[in-house]
C-alpha positions as CSV (number, residue, x, y, z in Angstrom):
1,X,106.5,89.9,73.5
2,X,107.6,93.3,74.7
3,X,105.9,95.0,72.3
4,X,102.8,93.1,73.2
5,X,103.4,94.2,77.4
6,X,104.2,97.9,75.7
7,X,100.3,97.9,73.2
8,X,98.4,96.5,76.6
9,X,100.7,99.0,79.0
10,X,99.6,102.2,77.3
11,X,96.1,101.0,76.6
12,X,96.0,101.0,80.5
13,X,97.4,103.7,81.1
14,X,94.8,105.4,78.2
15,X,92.4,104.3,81.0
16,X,93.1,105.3,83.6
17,X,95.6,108.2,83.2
18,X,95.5,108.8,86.9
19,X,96.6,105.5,88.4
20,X,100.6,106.3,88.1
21,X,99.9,109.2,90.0
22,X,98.4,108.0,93.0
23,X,100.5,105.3,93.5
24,X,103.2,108.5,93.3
25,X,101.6,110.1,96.7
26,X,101.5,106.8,98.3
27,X,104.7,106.3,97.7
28,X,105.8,109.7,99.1
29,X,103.6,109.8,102.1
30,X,104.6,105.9,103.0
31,X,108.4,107.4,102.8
32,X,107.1,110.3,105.0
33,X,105.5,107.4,107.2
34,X,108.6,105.2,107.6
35,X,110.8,108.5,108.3
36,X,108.9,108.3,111.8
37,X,109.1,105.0,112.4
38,X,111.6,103.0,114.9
39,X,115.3,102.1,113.2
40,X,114.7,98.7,112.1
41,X,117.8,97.7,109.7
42,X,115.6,97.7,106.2
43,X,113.3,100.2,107.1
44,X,116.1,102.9,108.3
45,X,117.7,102.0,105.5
46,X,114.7,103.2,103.1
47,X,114.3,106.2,105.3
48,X,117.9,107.2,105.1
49,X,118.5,106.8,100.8
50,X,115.0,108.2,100.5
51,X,114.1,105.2,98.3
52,X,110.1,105.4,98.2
53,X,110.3,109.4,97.9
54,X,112.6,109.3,94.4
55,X,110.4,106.2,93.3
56,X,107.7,107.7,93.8
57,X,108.6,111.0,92.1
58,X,110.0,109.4,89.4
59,X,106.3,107.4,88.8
60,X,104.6,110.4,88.9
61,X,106.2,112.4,86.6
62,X,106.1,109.3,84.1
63,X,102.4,109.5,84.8
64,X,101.9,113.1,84.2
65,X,103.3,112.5,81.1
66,X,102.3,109.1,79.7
67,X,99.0,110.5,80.6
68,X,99.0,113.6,78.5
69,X,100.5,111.8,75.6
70,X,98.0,109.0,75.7
């Protein structure tokens, strides 16, 4: 079973090798977004740990290289 979700996982990603990325920036730019916003109790949470921003680093550098080894 996992190595079933791993074969159709990378054959995506052979696809479409730029996906991981942009989901990356909209990651970052929605952190960017919510560090403006008002100080509701989950979103100043997120703006304060930075959440989105590492999440969304961490995707994109997986991307950059899943997508140059696929």
């Amino acid at each position: 079973m996992i190595n079933e979700f791993f074969n159709r996982f990378s054959e995506f990603i052979a696809r479409m090798p730029g996906l991981p990325i942009l989901i990356a920036l909209s990651l970052i730019l929605l952190n960017f977004v919510l560090q403006l916003l008002i100080d509701a109790p989950i979103v100043g949470w997120m703006a304060q740990t930075n959440c989105l921003l590492h999440l969304g680093l961490v995707i994109g550098l997986l991307g950059l290289l899943l997508g140059e080894a696929l």
